[in-house]
DSSP file (Angstrom, degrees, kcal/mol; ACC not computed):
  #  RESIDUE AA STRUCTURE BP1 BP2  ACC     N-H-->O    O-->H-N    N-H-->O    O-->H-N    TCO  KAPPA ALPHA  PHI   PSI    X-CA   Y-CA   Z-CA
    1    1 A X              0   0    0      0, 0.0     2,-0.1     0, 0.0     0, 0.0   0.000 360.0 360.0 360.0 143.7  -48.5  -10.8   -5.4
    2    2 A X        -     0   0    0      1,-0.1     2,-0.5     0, 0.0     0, 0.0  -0.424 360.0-116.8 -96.0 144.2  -45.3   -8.5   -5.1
    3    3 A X        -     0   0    0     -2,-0.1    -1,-0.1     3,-0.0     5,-0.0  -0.933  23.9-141.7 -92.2 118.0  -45.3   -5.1   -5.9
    4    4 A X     >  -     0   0    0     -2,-0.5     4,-1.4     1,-0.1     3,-0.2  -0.127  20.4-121.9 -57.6 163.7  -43.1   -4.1   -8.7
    5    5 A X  H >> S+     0   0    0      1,-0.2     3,-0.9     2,-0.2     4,-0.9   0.982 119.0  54.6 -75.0 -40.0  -41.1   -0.7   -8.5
    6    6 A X  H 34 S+     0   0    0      1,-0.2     3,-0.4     2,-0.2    -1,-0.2   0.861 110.0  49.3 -56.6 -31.8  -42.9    0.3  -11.9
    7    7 A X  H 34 S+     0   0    0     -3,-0.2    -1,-0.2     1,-0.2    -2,-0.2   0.857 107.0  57.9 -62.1 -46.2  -46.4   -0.5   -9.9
    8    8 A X  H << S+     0   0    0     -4,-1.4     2,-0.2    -3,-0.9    -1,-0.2   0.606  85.9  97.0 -67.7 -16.4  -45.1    1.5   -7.4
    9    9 A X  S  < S-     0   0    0     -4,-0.9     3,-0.0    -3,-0.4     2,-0.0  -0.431  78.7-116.5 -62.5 124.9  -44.6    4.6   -9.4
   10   10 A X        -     0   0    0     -2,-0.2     2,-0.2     1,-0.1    -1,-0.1  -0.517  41.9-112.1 -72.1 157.4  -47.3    7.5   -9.4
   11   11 A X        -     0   0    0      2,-0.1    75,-0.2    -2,-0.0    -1,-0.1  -0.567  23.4-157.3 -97.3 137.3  -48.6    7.6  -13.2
   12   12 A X        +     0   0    0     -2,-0.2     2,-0.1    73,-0.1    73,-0.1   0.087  45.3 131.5-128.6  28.8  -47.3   10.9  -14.5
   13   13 A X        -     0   0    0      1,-0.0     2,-0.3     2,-0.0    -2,-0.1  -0.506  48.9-149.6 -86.4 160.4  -50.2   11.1  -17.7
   14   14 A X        -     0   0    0     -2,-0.1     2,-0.3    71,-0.0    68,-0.1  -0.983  33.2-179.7-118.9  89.8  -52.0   14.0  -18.1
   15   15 A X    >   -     0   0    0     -2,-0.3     3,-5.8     1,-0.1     2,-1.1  -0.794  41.6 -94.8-120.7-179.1  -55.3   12.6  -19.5
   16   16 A X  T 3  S+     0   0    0      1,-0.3     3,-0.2    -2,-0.3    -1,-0.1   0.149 115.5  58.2 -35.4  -6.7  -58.7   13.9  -20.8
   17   17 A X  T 3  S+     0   0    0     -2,-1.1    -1,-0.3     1,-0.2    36,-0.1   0.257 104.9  52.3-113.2 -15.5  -60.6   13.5  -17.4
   18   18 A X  S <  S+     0   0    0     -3,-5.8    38,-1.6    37,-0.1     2,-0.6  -0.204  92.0  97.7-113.4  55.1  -58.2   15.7  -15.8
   19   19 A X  B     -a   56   0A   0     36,-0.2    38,-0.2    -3,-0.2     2,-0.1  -0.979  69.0-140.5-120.3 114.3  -58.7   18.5  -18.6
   20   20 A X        +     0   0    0     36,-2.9    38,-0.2    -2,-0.6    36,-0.1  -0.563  40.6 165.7 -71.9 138.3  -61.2   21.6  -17.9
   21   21 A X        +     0   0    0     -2,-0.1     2,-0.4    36,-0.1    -1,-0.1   0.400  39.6  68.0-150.3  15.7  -62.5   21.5  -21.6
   22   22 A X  S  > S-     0   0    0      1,-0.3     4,-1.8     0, 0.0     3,-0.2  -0.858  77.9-126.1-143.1 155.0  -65.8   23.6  -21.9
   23   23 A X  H >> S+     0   0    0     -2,-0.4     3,-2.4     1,-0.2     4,-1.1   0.943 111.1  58.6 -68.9 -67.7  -65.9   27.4  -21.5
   24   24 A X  H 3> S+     0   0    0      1,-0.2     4,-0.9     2,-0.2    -1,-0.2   0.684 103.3  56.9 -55.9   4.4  -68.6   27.4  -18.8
   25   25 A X  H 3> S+     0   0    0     -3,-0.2     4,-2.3     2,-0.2    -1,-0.2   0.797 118.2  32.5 -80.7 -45.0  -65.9   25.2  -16.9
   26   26 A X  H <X S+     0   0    0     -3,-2.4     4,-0.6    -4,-1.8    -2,-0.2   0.928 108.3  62.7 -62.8 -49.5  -63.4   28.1  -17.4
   27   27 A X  H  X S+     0   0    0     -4,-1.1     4,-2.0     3,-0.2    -2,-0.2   0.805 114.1  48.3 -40.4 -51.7  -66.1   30.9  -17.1
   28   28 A X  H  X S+     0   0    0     -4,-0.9     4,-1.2    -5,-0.4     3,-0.5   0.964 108.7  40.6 -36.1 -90.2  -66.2   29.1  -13.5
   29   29 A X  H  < S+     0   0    0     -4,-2.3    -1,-0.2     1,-0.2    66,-0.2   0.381 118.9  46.6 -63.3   0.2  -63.2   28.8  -12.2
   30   30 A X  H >< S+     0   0    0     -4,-0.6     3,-0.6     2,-0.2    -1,-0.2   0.946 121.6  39.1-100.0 -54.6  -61.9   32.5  -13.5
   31   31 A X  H 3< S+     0   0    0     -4,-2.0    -2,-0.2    -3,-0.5    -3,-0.2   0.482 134.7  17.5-107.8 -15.3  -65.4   34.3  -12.1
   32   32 A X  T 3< S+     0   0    0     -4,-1.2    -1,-0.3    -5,-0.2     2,-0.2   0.226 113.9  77.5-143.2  17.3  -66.1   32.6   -8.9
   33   33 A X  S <  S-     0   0    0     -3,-0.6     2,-0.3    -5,-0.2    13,-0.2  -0.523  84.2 -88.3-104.1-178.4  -62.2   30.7   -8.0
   34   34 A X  E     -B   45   0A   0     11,-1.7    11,-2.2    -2,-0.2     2,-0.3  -0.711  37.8-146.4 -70.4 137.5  -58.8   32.6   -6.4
   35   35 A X  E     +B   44   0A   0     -2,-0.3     2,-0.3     9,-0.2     9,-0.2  -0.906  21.9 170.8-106.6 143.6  -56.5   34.1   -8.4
   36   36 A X  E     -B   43   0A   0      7,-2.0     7,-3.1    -2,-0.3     2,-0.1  -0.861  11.9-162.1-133.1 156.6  -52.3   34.5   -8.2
   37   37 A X  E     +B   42   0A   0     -2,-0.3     2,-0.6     5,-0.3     5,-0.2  -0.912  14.2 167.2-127.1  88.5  -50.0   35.7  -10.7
   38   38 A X        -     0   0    0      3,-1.1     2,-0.9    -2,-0.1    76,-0.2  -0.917  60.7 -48.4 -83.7 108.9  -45.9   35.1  -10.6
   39   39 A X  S    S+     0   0    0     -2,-0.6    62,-0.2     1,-0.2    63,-0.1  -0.446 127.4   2.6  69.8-121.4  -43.7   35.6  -13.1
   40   40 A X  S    S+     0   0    0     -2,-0.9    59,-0.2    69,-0.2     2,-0.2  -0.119 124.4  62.3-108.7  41.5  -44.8   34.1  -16.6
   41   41 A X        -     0   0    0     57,-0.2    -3,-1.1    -3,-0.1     2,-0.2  -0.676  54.4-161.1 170.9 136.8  -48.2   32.8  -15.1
   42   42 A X  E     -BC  37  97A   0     55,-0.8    55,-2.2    -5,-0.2     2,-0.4  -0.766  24.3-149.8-110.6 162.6  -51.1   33.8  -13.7
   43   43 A X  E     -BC  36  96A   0     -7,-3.1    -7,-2.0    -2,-0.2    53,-0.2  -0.832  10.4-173.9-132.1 132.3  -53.1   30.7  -11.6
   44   44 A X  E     -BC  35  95A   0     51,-1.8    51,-3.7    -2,-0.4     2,-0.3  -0.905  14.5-178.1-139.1 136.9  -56.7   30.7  -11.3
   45   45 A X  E     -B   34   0A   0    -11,-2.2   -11,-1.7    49,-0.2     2,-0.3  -0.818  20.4-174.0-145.6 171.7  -58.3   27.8   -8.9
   46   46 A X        -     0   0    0     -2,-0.3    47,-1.0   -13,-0.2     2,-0.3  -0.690  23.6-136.6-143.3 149.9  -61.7   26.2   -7.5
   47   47 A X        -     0   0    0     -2,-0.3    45,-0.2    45,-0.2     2,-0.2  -0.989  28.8-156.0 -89.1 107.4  -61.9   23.6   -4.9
   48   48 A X        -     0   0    0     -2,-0.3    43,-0.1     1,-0.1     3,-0.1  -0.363  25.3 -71.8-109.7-139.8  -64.3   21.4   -6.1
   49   49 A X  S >  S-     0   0    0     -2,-0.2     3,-0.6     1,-0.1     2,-0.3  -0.314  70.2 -73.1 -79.7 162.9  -66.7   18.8   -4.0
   50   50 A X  T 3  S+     0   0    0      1,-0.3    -1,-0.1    -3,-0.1     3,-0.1  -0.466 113.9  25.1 -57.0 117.0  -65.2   15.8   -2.5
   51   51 A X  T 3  S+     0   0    0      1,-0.3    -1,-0.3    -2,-0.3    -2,-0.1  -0.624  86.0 128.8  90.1 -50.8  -64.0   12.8   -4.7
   52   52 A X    <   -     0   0    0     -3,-0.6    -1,-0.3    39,-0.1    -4,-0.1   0.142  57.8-130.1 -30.2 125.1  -63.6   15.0   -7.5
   53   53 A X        -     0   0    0    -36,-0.1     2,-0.5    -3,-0.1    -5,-0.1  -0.236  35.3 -91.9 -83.2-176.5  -59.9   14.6   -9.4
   54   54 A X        -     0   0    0     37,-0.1     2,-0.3    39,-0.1    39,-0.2  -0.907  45.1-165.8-138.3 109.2  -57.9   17.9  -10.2
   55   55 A X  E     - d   0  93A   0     37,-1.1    39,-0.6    -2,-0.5   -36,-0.2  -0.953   5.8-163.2-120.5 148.7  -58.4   19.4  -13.6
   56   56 A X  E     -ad  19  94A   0    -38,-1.6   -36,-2.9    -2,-0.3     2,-0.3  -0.730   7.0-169.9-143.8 155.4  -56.6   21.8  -15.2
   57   57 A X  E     - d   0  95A   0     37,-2.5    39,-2.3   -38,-0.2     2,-0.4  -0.920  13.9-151.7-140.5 162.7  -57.4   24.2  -18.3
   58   58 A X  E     - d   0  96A   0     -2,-0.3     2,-0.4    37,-0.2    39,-0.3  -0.992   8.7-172.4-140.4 125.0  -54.5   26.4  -20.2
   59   59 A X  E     + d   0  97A   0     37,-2.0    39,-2.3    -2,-0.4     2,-0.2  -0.995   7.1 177.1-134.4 136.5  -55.4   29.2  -21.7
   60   60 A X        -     0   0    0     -2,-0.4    39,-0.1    37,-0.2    10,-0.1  -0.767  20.5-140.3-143.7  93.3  -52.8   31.0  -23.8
   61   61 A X    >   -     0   0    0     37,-0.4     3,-0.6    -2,-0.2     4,-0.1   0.143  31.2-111.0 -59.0 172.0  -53.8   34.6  -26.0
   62   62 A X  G >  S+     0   0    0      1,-0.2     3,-2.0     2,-0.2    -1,-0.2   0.590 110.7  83.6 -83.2 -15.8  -52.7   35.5  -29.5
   63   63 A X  G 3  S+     0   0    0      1,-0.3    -1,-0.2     7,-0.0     3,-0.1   0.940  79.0  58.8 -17.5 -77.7  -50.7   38.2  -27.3
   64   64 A X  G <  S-     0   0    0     -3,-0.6    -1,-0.3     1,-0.2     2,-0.2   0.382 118.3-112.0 -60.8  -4.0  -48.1   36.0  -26.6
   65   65 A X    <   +     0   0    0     -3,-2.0     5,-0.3    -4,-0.1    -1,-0.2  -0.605  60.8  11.2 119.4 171.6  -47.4   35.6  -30.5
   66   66 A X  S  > S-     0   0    0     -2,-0.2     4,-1.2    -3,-0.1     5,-0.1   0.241  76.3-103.6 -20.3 158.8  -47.6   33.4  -33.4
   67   67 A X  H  > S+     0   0    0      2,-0.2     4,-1.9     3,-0.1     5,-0.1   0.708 122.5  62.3 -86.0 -15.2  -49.2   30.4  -33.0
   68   68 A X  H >> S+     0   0    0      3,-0.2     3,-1.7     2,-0.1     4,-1.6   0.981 110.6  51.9 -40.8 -76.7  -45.4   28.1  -32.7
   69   69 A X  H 3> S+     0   0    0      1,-0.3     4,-0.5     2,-0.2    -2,-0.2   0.747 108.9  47.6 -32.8 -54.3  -45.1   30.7  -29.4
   70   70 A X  H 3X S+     0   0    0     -4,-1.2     4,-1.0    -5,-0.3    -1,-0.3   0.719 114.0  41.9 -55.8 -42.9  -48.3   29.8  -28.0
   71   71 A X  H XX S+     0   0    0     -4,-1.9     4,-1.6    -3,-1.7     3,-0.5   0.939 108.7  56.8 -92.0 -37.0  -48.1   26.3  -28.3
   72   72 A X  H 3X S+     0   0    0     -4,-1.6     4,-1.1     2,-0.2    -2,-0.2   0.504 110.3  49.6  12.6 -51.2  -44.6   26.2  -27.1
   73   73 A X  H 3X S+     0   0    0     -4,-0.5     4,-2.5    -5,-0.3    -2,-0.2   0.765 107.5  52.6 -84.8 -56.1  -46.3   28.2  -23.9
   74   74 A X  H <X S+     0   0    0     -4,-1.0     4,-1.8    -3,-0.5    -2,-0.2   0.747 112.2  48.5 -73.0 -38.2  -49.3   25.3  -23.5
   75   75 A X  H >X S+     0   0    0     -4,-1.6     4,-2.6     1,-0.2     3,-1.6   0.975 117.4  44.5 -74.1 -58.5  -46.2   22.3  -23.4
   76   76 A X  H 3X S+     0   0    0     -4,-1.1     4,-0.8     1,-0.3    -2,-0.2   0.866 113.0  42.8 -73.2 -38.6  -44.5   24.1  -21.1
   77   77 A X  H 3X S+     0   0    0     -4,-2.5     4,-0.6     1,-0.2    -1,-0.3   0.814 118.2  48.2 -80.6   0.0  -47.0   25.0  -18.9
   78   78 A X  H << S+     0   0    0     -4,-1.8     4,-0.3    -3,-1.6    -2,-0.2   0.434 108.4  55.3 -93.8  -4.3  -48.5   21.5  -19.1
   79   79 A X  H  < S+     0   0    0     -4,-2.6    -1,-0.2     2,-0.2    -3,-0.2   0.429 102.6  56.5 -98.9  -8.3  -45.3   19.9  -18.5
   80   80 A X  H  < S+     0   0    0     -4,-0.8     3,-0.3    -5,-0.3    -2,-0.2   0.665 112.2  39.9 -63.9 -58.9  -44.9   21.7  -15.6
   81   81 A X  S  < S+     0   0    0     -4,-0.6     3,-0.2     1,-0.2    -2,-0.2   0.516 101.1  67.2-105.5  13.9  -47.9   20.6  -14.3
   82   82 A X  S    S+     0   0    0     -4,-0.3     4,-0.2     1,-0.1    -1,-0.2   0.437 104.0  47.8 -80.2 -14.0  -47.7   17.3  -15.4
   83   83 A X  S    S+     0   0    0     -3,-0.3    -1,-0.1     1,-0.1    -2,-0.1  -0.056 117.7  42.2-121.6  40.7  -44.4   16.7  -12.8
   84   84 A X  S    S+     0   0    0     -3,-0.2    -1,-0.1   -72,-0.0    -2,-0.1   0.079  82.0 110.2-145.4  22.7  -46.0   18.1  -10.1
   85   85 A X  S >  S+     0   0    0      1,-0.2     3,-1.3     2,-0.1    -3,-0.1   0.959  87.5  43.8 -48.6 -57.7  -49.8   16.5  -10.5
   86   86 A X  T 3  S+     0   0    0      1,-0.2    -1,-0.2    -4,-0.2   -74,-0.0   0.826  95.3  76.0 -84.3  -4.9  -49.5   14.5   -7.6
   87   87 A X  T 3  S+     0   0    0     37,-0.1    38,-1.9    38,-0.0     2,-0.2   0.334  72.4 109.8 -51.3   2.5  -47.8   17.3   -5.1
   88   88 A X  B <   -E  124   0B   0     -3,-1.3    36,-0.2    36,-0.2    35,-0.1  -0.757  68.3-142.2 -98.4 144.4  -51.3   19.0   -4.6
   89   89 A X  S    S+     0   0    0     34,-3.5     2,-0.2    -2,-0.2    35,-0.1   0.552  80.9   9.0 -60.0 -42.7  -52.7   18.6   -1.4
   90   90 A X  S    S-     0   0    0     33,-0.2     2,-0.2    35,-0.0    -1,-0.1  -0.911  87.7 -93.0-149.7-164.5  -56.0   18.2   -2.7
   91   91 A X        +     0   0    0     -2,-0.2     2,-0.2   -43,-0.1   -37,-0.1  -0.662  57.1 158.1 -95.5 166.0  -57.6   17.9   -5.9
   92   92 A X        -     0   0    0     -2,-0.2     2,-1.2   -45,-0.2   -37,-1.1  -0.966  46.3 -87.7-157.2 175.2  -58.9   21.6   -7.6
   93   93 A X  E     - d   0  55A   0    -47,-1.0     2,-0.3    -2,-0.2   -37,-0.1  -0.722  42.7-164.3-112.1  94.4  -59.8   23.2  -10.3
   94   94 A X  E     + d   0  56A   0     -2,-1.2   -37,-2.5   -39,-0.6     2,-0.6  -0.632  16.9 179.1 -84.4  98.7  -57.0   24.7  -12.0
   95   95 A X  E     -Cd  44  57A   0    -51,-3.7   -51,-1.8    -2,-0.3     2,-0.5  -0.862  15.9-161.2 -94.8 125.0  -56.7   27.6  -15.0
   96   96 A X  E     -Cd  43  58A   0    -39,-2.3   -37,-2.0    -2,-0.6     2,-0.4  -0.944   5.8-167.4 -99.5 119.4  -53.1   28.3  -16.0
   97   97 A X  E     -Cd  42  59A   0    -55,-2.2   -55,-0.8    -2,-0.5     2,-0.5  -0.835  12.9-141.1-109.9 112.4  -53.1   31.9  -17.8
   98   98 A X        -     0   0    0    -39,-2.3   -37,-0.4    -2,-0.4   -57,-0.2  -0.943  11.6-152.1-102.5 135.6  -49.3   32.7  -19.8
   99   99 A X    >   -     0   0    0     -2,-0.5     3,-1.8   -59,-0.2     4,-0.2  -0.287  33.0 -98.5 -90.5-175.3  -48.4   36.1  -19.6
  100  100 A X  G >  S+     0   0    0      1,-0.3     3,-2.0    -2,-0.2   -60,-0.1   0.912 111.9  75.4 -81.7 -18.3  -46.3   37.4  -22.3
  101  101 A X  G 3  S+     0   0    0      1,-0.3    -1,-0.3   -62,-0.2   -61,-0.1   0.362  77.8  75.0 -69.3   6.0  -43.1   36.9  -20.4
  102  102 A X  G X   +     0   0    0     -3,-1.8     3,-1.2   -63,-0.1    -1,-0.3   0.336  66.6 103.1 -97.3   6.0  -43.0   33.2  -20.9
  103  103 A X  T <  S+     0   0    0     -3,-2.0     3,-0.1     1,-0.2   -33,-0.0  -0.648  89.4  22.6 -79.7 162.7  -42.0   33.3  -24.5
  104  104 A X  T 3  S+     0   0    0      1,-0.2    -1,-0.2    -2,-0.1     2,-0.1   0.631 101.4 123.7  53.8  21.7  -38.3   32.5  -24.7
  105  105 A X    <   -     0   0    0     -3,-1.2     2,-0.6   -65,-0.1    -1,-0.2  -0.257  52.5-127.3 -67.1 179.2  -38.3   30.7  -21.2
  106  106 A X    >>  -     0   0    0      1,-0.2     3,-4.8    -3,-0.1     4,-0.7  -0.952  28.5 -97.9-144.8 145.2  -37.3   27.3  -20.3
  107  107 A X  H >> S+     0   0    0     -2,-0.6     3,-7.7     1,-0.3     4,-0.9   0.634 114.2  54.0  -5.1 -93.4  -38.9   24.7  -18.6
  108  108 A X  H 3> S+     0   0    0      1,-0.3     4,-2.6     2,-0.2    -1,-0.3   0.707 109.5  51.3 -19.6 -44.3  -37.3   25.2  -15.0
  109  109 A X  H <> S+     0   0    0     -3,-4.8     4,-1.4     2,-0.2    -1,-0.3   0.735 113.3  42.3 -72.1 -15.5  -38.4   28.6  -15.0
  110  110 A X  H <X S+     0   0    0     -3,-7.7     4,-1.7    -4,-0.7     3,-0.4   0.962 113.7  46.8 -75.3 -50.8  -41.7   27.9  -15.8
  111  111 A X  H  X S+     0   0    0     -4,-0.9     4,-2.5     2,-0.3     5,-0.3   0.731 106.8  62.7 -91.8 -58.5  -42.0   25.2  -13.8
  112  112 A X  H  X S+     0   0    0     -4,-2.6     4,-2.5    -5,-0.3    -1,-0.2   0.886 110.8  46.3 -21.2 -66.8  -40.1   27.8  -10.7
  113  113 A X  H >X S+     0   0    0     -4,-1.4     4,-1.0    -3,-0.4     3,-0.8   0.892 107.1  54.8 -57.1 -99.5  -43.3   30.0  -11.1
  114  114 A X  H 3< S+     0   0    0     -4,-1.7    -2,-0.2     1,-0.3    -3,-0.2   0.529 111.8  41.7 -15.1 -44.3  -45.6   27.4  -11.0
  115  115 A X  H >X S+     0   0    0     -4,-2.5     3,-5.9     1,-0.2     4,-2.9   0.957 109.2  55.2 -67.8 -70.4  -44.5   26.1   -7.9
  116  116 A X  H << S+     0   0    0     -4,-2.5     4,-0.3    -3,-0.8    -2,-0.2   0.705 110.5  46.0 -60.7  -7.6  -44.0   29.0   -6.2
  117  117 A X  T 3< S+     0   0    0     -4,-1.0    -1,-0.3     2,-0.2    -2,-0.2   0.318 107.5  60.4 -97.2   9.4  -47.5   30.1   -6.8
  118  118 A X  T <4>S+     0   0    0     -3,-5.9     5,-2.3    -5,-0.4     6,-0.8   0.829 104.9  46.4 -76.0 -61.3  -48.4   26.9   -5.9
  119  119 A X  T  <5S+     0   0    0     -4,-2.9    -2,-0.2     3,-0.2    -3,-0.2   0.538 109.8  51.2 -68.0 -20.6  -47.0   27.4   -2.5
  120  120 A X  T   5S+     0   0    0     -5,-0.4    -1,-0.2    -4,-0.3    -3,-0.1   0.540 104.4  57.7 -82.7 -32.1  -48.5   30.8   -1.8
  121  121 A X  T   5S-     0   0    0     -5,-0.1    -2,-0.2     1,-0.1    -3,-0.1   0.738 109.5-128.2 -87.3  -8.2  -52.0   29.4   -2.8
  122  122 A X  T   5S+     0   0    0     -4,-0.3    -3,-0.2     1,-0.1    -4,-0.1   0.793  74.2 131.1  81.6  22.2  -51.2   27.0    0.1
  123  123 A X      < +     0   0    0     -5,-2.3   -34,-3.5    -6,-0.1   -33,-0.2   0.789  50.5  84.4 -43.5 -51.8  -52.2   24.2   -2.9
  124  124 A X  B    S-E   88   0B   0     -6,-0.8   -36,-0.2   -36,-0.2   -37,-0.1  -0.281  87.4-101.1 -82.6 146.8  -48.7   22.0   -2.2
  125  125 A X    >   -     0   0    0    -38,-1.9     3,-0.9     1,-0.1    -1,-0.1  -0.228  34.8-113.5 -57.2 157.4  -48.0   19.6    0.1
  126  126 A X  T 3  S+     0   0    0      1,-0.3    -1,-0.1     2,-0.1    -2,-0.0   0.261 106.3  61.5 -96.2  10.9  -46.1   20.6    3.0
  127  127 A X  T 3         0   0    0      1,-0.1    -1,-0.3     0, 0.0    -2,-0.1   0.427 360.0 360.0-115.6 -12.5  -42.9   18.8    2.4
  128  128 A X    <         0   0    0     -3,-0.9    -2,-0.1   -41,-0.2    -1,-0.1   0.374 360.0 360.0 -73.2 360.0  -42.0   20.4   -1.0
């Protein structure tokens, strides 16, 4: 059977099996993972054991503002790491932290950070 180009396409959902969703899953990966910070986000990440898929948790304080501002903050930084899922090298366990400087950004910039702390945690594939 032929492979269509839509078959051929990485899946670019974000779904519930790749979501960190429990505190002690957060409580983890912030107390015992690596941390960096760039710009409007700070990265905190785990390797876990082999097979495992790459899950990601968002955590955004009442700091950053109103709750519009916050969630705003959560698209962007999950949209961010929804177009660059499959660019990780291997799979981890990812907490994305907004700092207060991401209100009133836009995508690209977020997205700018994200990468480039991506690439300093030596996370990304080596062709980006």
């Amino acid at each position: 059977m032929p492979v269509t180009v839509s078959d051929a396409r990485l899946s670019l959902r974000f779904s519930r099996s790749q979501r960190l969703r429990t505190m002690r899953d957060f409580a983890q990966v912030r107390n015992e993972g690596l941390r960096r910070a760039k710009g409007c986000l700070i990265v905190n990440w785990t390797l876990p054991p082999a097979g495992s898929l790459t899950r990601i948790g968002l955590i955004t304080s009442r700091k950053l503002g109103k709750a519009i501002v916050r969630t705003r903050a959560r698209r962007l930084l999950r949209e961010a790491y929804r177009l660059h899922q499959h660019d990780l090298r291997q799979p981890a366990n990812i907490v994305l932290i907004a700092r207060s400087s991401i209100v009133g950004k836009k995508l690209a910039d977020v997205e700018r950070d994200f990468l480039s702390v991506l690439r300093q945690a030596k996370l990304l594939k080596t062709a980006l």
